[in-house]
Each structure stands twice: as structure tokens, then as C-alpha cells.
N, C-alpha and C positions, 0 to 999 in steps of 0.2 A: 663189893670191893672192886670187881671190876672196873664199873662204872664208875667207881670217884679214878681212876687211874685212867679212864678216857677223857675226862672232865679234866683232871691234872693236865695231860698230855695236851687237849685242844688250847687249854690256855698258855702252856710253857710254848707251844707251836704261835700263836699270837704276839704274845711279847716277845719274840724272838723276831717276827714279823715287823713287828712294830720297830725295834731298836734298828733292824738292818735298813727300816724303810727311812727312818729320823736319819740315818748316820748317810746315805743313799743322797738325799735332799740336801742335806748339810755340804758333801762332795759337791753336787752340781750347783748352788749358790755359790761356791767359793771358787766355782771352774767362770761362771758366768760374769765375776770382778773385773773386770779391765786392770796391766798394773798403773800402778801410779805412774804419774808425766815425771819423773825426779829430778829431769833439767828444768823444767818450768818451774817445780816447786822451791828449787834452790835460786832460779832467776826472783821469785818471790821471794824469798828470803833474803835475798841481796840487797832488791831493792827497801824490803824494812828496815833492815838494817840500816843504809846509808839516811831513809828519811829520819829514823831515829837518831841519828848521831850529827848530819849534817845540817839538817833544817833550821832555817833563821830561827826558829820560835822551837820550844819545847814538846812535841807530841805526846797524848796519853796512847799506850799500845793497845787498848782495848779498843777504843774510835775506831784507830787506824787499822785494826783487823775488821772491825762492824763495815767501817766504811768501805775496805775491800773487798768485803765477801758482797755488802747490797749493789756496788757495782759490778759485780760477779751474776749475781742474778736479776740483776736490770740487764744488764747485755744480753740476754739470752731470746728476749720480747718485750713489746712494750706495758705486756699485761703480768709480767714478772716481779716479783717486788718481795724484800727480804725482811720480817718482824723479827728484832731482838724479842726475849723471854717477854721484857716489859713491855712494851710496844703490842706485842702480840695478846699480853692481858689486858690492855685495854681494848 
């Protein structure tokens, strides 16, 4: 009886382990996030807005998000380059 009560204990000591060490990691990914730019992101926002409302011709929003994120990661190098879903399966 002893022994299933050491067995018990090393394993409730473990997953005790285990959850403080997940919860541990979890804190320091979430300290390691930079926050968000949210003047920038609202200056983006600005600007979709007025292309979608202003522009001689009709915009699809999905383009005009693809195409700003692939100039998003083309600006970064010239070895940069950004696959939609489809693009990427082929």
C-alpha cells in the first residue's frame, strides 16, 4: 500500500509540474508579444476605407487586403514573398 501511495504522490508531483511549467511558458510567450502599432493600424484602416468608398472603379476587399499584406512582406527583402491559401497549393 505504501508504494502505490509513492507512485500516487511522484505522479500528482509531475502533473503538478507539468501544468505550472505549461502555465510558466504560456506567461513568457505572451510577455514576449510586442503591443500592437494601433495608430498605424487605424492609419490602415483609414486608408481602406477611403480606397473602398473613393476609388474611380469598384474594389474587391479581399485583393485589396492580399495585396497589402504581399506588399507588407515584399518590403521587408527582396527574397520575401507572400502565398494566399491557393497560390501556396500550388
Amino acid at each position: 500500500m505504501g508504494q502505490k501511495l509513492k507512485i500516487a504522490g511522484w505522479i500528482s508531483i509531475g502533473a503538478m509540474a507539468g501544468a505550472l511549467t505549461t502555465v510558466q511558458l504560456q506567461a513568457v510567450a505572451r510577455a514576449g508579444m510586442a503591443p500592437l502599432p494601433l495608430e498605424e493600424l487605424q492609419q490602415l484602416a483609414a486608408v481602406f476605407g477611403m480606397v473602398k468608398t473613393d476609388y474611380v472603379e469598384p474594389v474587391d476587399e479581399k485583393k485589396l487586403i492580399t495585396d497589402a499584406i504581399s506588399g507588407m512582406v515584399a518590403g521587408l527583402d527582396p527574397h520575401s514573398q507572400y502565398f494566399d491559401k491557393k497560390t501556396f497549393k500550388e
